[in-house]
C-alpha positions in Angstrom: 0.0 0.0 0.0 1.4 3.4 -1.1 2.1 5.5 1.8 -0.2 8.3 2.4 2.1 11.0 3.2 4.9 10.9 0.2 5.4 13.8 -1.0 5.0 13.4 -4.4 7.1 15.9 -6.5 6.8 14.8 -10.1 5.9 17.4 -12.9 3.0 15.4 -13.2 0.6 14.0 -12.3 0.6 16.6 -8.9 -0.9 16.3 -6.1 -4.7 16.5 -5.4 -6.1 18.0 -2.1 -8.4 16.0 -0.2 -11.5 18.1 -0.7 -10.8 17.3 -4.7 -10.0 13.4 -4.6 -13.7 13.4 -2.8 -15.2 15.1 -5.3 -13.5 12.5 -8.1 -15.3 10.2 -5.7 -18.6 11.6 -6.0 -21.2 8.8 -7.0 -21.4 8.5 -11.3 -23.9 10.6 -12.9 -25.7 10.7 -15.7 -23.1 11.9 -18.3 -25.9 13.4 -20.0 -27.8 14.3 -17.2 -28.7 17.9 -15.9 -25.7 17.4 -12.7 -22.6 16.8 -15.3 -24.3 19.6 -17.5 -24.3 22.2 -14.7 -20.5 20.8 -13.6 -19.1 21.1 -17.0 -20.6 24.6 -17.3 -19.0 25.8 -14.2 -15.5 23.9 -15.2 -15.7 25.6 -18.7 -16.7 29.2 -17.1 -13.7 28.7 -14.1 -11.2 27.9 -17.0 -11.4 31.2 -19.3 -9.8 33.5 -17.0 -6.3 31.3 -16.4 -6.2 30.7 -20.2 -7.0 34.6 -20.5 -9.7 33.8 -23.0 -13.4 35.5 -23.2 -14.2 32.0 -25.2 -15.3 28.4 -24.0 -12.7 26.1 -23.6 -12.9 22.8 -25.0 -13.2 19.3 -22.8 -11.1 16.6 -23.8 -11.5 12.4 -22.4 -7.7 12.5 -22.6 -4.2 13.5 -21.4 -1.9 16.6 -23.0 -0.4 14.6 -25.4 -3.7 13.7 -26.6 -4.9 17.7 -26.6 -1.6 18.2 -28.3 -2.8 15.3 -31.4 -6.1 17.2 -31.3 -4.7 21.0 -31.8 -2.6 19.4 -34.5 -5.5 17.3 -36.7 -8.3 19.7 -36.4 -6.3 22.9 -37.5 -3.9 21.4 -40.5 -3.9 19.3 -43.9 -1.6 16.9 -44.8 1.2 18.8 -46.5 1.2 22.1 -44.5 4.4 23.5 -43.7 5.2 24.2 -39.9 7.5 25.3 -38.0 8.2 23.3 -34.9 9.7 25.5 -32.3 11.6 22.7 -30.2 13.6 23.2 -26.5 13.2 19.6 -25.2 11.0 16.0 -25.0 7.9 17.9 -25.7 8.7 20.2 -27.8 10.6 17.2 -29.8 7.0 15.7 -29.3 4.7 18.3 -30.9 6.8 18.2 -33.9 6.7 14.6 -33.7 2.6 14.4 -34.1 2.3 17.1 -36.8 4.7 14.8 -38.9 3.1 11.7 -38.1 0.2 13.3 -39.8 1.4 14.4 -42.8 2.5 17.9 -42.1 6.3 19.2 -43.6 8.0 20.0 -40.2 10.8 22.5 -39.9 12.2 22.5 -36.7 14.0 25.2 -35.0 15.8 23.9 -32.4 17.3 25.6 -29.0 20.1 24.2 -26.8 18.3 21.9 -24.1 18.4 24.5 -20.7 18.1 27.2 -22.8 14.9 29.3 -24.5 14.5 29.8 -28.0 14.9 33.5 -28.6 12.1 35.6 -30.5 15.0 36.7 -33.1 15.6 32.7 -34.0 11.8 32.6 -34.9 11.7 35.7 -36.7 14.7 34.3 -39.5 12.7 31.0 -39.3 9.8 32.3 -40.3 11.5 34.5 -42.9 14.0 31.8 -44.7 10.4 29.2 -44.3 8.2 31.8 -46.6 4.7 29.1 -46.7 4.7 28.3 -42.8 1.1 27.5 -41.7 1.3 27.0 -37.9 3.8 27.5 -35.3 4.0 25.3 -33.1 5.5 26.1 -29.7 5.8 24.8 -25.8 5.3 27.6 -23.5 7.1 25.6 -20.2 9.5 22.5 -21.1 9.4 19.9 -18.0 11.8 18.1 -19.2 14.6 20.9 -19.0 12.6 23.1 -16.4 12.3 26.6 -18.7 10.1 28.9 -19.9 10.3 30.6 -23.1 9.0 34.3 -23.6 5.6 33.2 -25.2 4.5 37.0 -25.7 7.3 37.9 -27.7 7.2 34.8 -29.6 3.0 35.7 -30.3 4.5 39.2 -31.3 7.1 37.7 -33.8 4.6 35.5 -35.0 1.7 37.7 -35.4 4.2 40.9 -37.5 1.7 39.4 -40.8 -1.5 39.9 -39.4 -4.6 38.6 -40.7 -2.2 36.2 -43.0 0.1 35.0 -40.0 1.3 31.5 -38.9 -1.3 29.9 -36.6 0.1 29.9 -33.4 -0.3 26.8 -31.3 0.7 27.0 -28.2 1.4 23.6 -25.3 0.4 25.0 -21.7 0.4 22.0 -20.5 2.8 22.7 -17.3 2.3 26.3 -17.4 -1.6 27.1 -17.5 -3.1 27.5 -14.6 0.1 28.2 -12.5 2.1 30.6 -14.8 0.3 34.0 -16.2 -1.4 33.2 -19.5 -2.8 35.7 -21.9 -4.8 33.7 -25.1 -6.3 36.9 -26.4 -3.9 39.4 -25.8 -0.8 37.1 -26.8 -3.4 36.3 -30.0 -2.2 32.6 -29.1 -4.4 30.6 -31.9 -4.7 27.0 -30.1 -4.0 27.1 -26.2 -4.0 23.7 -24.6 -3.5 22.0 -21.1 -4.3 18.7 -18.9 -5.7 18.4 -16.0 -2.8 16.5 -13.8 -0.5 19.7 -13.9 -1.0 23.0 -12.2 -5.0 22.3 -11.8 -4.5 19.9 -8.8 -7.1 17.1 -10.2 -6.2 13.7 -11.5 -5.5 12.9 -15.3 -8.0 12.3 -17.7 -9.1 15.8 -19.4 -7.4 17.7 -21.3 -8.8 21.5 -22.0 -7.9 23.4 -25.3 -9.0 27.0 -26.4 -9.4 28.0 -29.8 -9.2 31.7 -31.5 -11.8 32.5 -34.2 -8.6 32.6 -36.6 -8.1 29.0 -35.3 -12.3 28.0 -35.9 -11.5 29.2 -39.6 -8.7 26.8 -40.2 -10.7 23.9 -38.7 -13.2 24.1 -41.5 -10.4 24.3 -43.9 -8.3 21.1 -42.2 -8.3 17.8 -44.0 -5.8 15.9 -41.2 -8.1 12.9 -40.1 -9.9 13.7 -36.9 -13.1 11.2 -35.4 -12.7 11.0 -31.3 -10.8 14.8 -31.6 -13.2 16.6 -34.1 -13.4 20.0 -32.3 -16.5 20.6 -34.1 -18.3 18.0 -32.3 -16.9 18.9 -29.2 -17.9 22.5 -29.6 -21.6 21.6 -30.9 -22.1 19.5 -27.3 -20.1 21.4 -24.6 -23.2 24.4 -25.7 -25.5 21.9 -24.1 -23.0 20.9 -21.2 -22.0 17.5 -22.3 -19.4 15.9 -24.7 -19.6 13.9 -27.9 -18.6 10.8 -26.3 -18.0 9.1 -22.6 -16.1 12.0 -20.4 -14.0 11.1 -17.2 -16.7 11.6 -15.1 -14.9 11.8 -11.9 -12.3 13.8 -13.2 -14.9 17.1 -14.3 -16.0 16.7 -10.7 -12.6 16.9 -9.7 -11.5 19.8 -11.9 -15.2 21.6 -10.5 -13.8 21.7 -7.3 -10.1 22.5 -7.9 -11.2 25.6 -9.7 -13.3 26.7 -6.7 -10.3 26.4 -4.4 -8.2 28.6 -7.2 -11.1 31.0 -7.6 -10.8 31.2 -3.9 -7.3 31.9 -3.4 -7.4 34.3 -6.8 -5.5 34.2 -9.9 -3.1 36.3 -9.2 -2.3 35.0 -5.8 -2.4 31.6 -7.5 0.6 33.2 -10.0 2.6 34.6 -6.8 2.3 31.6 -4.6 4.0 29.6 -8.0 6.5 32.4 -8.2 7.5 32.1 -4.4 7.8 28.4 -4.2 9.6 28.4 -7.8 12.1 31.1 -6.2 12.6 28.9 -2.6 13.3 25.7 -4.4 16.2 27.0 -6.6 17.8 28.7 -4.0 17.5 25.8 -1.7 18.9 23.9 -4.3 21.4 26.4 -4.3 22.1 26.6 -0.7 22.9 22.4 -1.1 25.3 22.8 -3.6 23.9 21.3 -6.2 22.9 23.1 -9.8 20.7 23.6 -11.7 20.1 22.4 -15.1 18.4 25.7 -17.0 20.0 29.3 -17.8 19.0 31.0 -14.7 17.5 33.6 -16.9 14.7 31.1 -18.3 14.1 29.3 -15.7 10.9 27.6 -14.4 8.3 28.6 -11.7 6.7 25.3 -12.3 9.4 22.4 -12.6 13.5 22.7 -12.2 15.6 20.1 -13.0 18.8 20.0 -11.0 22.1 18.2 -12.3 23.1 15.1 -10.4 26.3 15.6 -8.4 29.2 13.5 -10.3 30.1 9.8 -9.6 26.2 9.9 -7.3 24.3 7.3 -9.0 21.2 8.6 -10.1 18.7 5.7 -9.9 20.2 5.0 -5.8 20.4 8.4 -5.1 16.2 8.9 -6.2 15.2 5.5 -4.7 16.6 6.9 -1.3 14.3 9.6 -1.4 11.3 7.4 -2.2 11.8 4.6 0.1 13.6 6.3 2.9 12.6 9.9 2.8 8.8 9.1 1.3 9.5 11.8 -1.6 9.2 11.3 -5.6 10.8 13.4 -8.4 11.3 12.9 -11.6 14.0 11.5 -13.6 15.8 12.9 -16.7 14.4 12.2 -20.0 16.2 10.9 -23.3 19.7 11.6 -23.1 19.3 13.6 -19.5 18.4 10.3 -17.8 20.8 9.7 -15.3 22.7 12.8 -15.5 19.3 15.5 -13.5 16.8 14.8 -12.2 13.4 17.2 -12.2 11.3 18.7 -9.3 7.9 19.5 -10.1 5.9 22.2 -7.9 2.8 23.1 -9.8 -0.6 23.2 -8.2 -1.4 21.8 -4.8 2.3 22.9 -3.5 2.7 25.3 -0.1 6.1 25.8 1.7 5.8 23.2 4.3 6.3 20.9 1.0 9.4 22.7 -0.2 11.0 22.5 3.6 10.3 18.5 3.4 11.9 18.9 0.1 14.9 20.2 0.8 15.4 18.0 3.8 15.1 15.1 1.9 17.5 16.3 -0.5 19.7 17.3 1.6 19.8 13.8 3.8 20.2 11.9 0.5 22.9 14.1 -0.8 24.7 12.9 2.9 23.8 9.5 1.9 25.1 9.4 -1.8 28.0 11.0 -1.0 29.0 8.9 2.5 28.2 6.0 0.1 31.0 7.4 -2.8 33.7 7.7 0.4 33.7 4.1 1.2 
């Protein structure tokens, strides 16, 4: 039996406070019924203001990656050029889905731990003269950073009405880093449920522009379970086109109430606070981080792994003995970092068990490499 008190520190899934895994209990309803219409309603209505969007989000039975296959088919034809704006694992994997379905993929790559800079994406665009999307990751988990999204919109955006779509993975930073859809004129927005909105996986929510609506009855990538017209057609009467994750709306219903409660803003200072405490604690134990200070993080760091400590002891000590789980690096980082998530239901007394842990385990590993 999983022990109830680990303090789970993975950049997903996060935790989920009590008051939220009860409502993911809640007995089933009727999917079509008048109780998951008026929770879906209030989900959709508490969503708009962290994607800064005056329109409905979209409700996905799915996780990010699945939101991401969705923006992708629904918005492009086989053939269209795109430029894949690429800083890590998912940024690799966005490019990775539009090619899969027939797209031509350009990829504009940064150093891993570093942002791509607006410049870069400016010459792209210019020496790639028939790009029809862009596709970008606002906040990499797998190197902890976070590129300038704004300025990327603005670069994006210099054509107007003839622009790049802009689609834009939230995934780790909606909800927990400030987001503005309409202002940024970000096209396709999308995020998932197990990140910085403290509810379980299963739905993943995705906002569309009108420019982005236009290009949907335009796209000819194959789309059945992700058509975003259906999904648009029955969210106005509160329910999806197919099966939903029950549980998980419920869960989401509540989460946003607690959010609402604590207010966006504070919600976007509390992730800036704990982002700030973490790095220098990591700091303070002498280890370093991964990402150019300048780019880094509020909602996941990733912290290079002392030389000649062995990565897979070092994070099994802190699971078994210390009851606390991070994540490991991904593709060729494995081994070499490992990554701290601290999006959603996060509060200092988790970053002080944190750093304890670490700091115990570091001891450990490094008692170990004496002998």
């Amino acid at each position: 039996m999983q022990d109830p008190f680990v303090n789970l520190r993975v950049p997903g899934p996060t935790p989920v406070p009590d008051q939220v895994a009860r409502a993911a209990a809640r007995p089933m309803v009727n999917h079509r019924g008048p109780e998951f219409a008026a929770a879906m309603t209030e989900v959709v209505e508490g969503l708009k203001p962290f994607f800064g969007t005056r329109d409905d989000p979209l409700l996905l039975t799915g996780s990010g990656t699945g939101a991401m296959e969705a923006a992708i088919v629904n918005v492009l034809s086989p053939g269209d050029e795109v430029l894949a704006v690429t800083i890590g694992v998912f940024g690799d994997r966005f490019a990775d889905i539009a090619q899969a379905f027939g797209a031509t993929v350009h990829r504009l790559q940064a150093e891993w731990g570093k942002a791509i800079e607006p410049d870069a994406v400016a010459q792209a665009l210019k020496e790639h003269r028939n790009i029809k999307a862009v596709l970008l990751t606002h906040n990499e988990t797998s190197t902890g950073v976070t590129n300038d999204l704004a300025a990327i919109a603005a670069v994006v955006r210099t054509g107007g009405g003839d622009a790049p779509l802009l689609l834009a993975d939230g995934v780790s930073s909606i909800g927990a880093l400030p987001f503005e859809m309409d202002v940024w004129n970000i096209d396709v927005a999308i995020t998932g449920s197990q990140k910085s909105w403290m509810s379980p996986p299963g739905v993943g929510m995705i906002a569309l522009s009108e420019r982005a609506w236009k290009a949907y009855a335009e796209a000819r990538m194959p789309r059945f379970y992700w058509d975003f017209g259906k999904a648009r057609k029955n969210g106005t009467r509160g329910t999806t086109p197919f099966t939903p994750a029950v549980g998980v709306v419920h869960a989401l219903q509540e989460a946003l109430r607690l959010m609402h409660a604590e207010g966006q803003e504070a919600v976007f200072a509390r992730h800036r606070h704990i982002g700030v405490s973490i790095r220098k604690g990591i700091k303070s134990l002498g280890l370093e981080l991964f990402a150019d200070p300048a780019v880094v993080s509020n909602t996941v760091t990733a912290v290079r792994i002392p030389a000649r400590v062995d990565a897979s002891a070092f994070l099994r000590d802190l699971r078994q003995r210390h009851h606390l789980v991070v994540g490991s690096g991904q593709d060729w980082l494995k081994g070499s970092i490992f990554r701290i998530g601290h999006m959603g239901w996060i509060h200092d007394s988790d970053v002080d068990h944190l750093l304890s842990a670490l700091r115990s385990a570091l001891q450990t590993a490094r008692l170990e490499e004496a002998v």
